[in-house]
N, C-alpha and C positions, 0 to 999 in steps of 0.2 A: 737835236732840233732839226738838223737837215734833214733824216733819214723822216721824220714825223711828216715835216712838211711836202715829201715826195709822197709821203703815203697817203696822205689827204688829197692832194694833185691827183693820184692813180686813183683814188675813189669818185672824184668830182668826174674824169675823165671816164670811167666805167660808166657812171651814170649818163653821163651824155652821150654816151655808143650807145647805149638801150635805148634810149629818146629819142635815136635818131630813126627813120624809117628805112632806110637803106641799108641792106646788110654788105660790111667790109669784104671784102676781095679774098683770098688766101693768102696774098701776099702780107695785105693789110691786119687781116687775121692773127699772122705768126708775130707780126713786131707787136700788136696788142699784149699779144699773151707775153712774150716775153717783155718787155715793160711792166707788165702786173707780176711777174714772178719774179723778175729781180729787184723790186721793192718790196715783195715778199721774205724774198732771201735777206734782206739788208735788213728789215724786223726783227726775222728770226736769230740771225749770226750775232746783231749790235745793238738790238735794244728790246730783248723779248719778252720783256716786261710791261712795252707801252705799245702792244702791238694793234694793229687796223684791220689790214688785213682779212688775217685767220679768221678774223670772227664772222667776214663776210657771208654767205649763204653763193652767191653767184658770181665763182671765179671762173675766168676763163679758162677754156683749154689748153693743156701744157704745148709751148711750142716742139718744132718738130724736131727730131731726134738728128744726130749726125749718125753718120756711114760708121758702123761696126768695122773696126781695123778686120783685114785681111787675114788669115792663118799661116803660118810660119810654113817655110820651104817643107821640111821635115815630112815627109809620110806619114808617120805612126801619129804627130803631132797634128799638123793636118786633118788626119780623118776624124779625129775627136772633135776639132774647131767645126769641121765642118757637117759635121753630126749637129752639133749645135746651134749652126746656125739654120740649119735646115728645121730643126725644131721649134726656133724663134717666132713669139708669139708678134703680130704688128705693134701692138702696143707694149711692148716691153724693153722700150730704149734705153738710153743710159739716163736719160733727164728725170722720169721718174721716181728715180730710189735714190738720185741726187738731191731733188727737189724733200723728197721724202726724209731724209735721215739729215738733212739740215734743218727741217722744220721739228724733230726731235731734240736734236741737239738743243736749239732754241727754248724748247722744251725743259732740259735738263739746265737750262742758265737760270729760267726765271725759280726753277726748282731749288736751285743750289742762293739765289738771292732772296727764297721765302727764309730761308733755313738760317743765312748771313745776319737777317733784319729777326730772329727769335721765335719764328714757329718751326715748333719742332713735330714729329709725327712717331708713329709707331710704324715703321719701316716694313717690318714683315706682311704687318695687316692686311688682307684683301683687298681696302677702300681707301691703302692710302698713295700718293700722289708715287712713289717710289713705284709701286707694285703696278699701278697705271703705264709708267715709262717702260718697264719691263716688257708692258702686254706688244705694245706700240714696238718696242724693238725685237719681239720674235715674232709680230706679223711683217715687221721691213722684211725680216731676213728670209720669212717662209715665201713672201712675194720677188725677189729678187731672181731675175729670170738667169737662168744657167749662164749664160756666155760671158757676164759682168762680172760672172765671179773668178777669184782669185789664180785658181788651180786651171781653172778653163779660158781664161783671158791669153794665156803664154805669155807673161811680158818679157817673162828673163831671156827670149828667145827671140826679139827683135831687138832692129839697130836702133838707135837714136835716130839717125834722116828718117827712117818708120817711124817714129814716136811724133816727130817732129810735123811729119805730114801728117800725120791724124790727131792736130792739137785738139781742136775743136771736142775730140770724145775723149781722149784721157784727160783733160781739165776736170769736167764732173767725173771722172773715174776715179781719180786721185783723191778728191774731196768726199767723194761719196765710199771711199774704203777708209781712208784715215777715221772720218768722222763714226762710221759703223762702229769701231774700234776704242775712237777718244769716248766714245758716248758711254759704252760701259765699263771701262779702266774709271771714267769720272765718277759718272753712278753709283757706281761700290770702290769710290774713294776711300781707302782708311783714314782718314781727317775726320771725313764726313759722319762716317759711324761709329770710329772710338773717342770722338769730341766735339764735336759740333752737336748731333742729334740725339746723343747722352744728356742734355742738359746740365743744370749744374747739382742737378740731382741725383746722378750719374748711376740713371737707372740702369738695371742688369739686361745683357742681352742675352737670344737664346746663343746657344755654341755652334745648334747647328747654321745657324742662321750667318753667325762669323766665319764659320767656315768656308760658307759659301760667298761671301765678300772678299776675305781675303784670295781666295782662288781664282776670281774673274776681276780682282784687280789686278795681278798678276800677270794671267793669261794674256786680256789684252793690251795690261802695258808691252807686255813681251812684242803683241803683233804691231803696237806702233813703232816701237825700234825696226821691229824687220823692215817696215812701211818705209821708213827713212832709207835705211840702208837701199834699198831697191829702187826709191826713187831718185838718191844718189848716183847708183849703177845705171839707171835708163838716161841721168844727165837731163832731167827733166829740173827746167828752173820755175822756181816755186814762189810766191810773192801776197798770197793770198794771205789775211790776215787772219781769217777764221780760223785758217788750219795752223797759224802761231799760238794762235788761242787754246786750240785743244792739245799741242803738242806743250806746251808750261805746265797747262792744269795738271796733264798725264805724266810729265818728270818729277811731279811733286812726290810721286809712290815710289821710282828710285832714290829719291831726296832722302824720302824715309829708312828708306831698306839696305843703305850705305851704312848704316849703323848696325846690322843687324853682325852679330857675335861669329856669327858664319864664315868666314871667309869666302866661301866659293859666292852663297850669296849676296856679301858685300862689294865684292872683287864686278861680279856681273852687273850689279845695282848702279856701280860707277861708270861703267863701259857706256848704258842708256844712258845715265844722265849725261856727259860727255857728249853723245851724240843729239841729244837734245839739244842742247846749251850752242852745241855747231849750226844744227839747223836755224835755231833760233836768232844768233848771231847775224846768219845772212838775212832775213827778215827784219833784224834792228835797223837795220840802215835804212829803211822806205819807210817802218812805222816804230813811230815813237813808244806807244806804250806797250810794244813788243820787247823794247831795250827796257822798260821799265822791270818787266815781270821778269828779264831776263837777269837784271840786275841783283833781284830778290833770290831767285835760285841760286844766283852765283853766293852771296852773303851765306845762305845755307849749307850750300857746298863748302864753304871758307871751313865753316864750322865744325864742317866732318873732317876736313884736313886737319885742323888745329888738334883735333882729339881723337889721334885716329884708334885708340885702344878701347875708346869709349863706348856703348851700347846707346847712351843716354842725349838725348835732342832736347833742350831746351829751347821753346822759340813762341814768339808772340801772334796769338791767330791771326791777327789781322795782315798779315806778312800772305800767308796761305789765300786768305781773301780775298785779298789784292789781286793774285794772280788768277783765282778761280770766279771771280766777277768782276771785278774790278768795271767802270765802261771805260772805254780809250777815248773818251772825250771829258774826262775826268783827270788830272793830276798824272799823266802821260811820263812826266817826266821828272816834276818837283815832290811827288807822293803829298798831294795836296786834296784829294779824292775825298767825297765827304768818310765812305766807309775807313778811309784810312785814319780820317781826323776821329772816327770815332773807335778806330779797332784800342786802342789805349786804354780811352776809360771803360768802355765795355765788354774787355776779352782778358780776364786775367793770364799770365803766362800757363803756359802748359807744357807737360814732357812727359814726352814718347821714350819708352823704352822700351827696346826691339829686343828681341832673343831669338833664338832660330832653335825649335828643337825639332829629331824628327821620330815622330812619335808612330809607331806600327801598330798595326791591328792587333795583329796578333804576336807581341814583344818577346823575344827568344828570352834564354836563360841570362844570358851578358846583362841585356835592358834588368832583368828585375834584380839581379844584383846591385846594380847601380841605384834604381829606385822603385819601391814598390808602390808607388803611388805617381801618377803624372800629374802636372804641374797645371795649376790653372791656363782657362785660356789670352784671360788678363783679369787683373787686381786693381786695385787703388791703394795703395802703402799709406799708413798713418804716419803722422808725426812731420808730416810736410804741409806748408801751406800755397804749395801747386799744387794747378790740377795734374793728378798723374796717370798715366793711363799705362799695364806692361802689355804692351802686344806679343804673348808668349806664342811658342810654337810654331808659329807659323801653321797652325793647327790641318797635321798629320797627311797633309796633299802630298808630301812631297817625300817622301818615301821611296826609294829606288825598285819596292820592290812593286810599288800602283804605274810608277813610270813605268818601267821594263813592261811591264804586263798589257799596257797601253802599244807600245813602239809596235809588238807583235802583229799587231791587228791593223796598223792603217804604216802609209810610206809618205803620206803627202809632205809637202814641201810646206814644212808649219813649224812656229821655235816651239821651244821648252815652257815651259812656266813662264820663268824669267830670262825669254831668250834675245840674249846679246852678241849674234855671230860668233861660235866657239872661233872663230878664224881670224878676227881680229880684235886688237887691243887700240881702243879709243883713246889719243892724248888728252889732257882737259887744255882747249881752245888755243891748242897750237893747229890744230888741221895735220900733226902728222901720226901715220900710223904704224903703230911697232906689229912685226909679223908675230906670231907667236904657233905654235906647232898644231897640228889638228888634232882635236881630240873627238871621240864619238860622243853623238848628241842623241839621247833619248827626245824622240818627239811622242808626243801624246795625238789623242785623234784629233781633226780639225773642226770647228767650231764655226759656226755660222755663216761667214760669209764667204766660205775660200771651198 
């Protein structure tokens, strides 16, 4: 109701700047704009389903950018920063692709609440709302001017008192790399497409189409871990709610993958969600239904401790829901939320059963003695009245021999698939951490926004 009634306010108030005969000052100019874009942003992050806004035709101009942090002592490091900045277009601040990948996100919530409330779509399709969000997140990222990006920012190369004096620009830098990140780890959620958008008709999907879902949920869950961890090490304190929001939805995929048969991939599945659940944690205490969703994960987690030899997740969607739309002005605390009151009667239980196989192109003598045939890429088992869904294989990404062949070609500073700092080992919600010995890390090429 608040966020409604400010956005009606910023409408009546637009309209009466254009009424008026006198044009605003530059001073006057920049608090307009930002006024209209931070009840822009409060639309899109907390109710982007009742939005005002976005549909206008004549929004002001983005306020103005702050000061690009300075390039690191370093020579070598240096001359790159300032290659870059020298290349810096005037309008390609940090506010833009903030502004931008938040109103995505936004995007992706009213998406993931069509889907909650029973319309379902054909995901692949050209025309449909999935394939739209897609198009929208590789023009972010083909627009994303160099200096904002990941590898070119230098962060791990400045102090904190640097970080600290240049709040103003790492605020939206922070939000606007998490969210890059949460946007497609959520996007090609596996919830989303082996049960939610299956229906209860539990149409067939293509393979290659899973394939590609599961490898960029992955991928970017891997870069919101790194994201945590780094902005742990820059000592950057965080309080934003959006980015609790997107970091739940995103632990939901190590939730899953904690079950997977794998060891190495269970073992790192726990490390993220761990690191989640910390982050999270410090965020519970300012906002309530950030302790709610974190509540929910924690229940889930119980779950994989209790059976840790298990493959098999039994759990009620509307638990997922919650976390992945839930609004925080809904049942914050009591799980009193209408979705919640209705996830019961309209979501029968469901179970996920993870397997980790790794299947090669081209499978030596060993693989076909074992089996001459591979293993679907998921089923539905008769003789159960859950919905079942197997998420086999892990379908064939993950092969040491596509990593290795990856590593060769690029050096950048980017995790693994599922990467959870080979360097350390996350407690669950003590804060303390066990060292454990280095091991080498196949990184793959980097991807979008770094």
């Amino acid at each position: 109701m608040s966020i409604g009634t400010a956005s009606r306010l910023e409408t009546l108030r637009v309209l009466s700047r254009q009424a008026s005969p006198a044009a605003p000052d530059t001073e006057d100019a920049d608090a307009d704009a930002r006024c209209y874009w931070s009840v822009f942003i409060l639309e899109k992050a907390f109710s982007p389903t009742y939005s005002v806004l976005s549909s206008q035709d004549d929004a002001p101009g983005l306020p103005s950018n702050p000061c690009l942090p300075p390039g690191v002592s370093e020579p070598a490091l240096e001359a790159v920063q300032t290659d870059h900045q020298q290349n810096q277009e005037p309008k390609a601040g940090i506010v833009s692709p903030s502004v931008q990948i938040i109103s995505i996100w936004g995007d992706i919530c009213a998406y993931l609440s069509s889907i909650r409330k029973g319309k379902t779509e054909i995901p692949w399709s050209s025309n449909s709302t999935y394939s739209q969000i897609q198009v929208q997140l590789h023009q972010f990222e083909l627009d994303l001017a160099p200096p904002h990006r990941f590898e070119n920012i230098l962060v791990k190369h400045r102090s904190p008192s640097e970080l600290h004096s240049y709040r103003e620009y790492w605020s939206p830098w922070t939000i606007m790399q998490l969210s890059s990140h949460a946007a497609l780890a959520v996007l090609n959620h596996p919830f989303l497409h082996l049960v939610a958008l299956r229906g209860r008709e539990c149409r067939a999907q293509p393979k290659l189409f899973m394939q590609h879902i599961i490898d960029q949920s992955l991928f970017h869950t891997g870069w919101v871990i790194r994201l945590l961890q780094t902005f742990e090490e820059m000592e950057l304190e965080i309080n934003d709610p959006l980015m609790g929001h997107q970091v739940a939805a995103t632990a939901i995929i190590p939730c899953l993958f904690q079950f997977s048969q794998d060891q190495q991939m269970a073992s790192k599945a726990r490390e993220g969600l761990f690191l989640c659940e910390r982050f999270l944690e410090r965020l519970s205490v300012k906002w309530p239904h950030i302790r709610h969703k974190l509540n929910i994960l924690r229940q889930l987690h119980s779950a994989a401790e209790s059976r840790p030899d298990s493959s098999t997740i039994t759990f009620d969607p509307g638990y997922f829901w919650d976390i992945l739309v839930s609004p925080p002005s809904y049942g914050a605390s009591d799980g009193s939320s209408p979705f919640a009151a209705m996830s019961a009667a309209d979501d029968p239980r469901s179970t996920l059963h993870v397997t980790t196989k790794f299947v090669q192109p081209w499978p030596d003598e060993q693989t076909r003695l074992v089996s001459q045939v591979d293993p679907p890429f998921f089923s539905q088992p008769s003789g159960t009245s859950d919905d079942q869904i197997l998420l086999d294989d892990l379908f064939s990404q993950f092969q040491d021999v596509a990593i290795r062949g990856r590593a060769t070609t690029n050096n950048q500073d980017v995790p693994d698939l599922f990467a959870f700092q080979a360097r350390d080992t996350l407690a669950p919600r003590t804060g303390k951490v066990a060292q454990r010995p280095q091991q080498a890390e196949h990184r793959p090429a980097g991807l979008g926004f770094h």
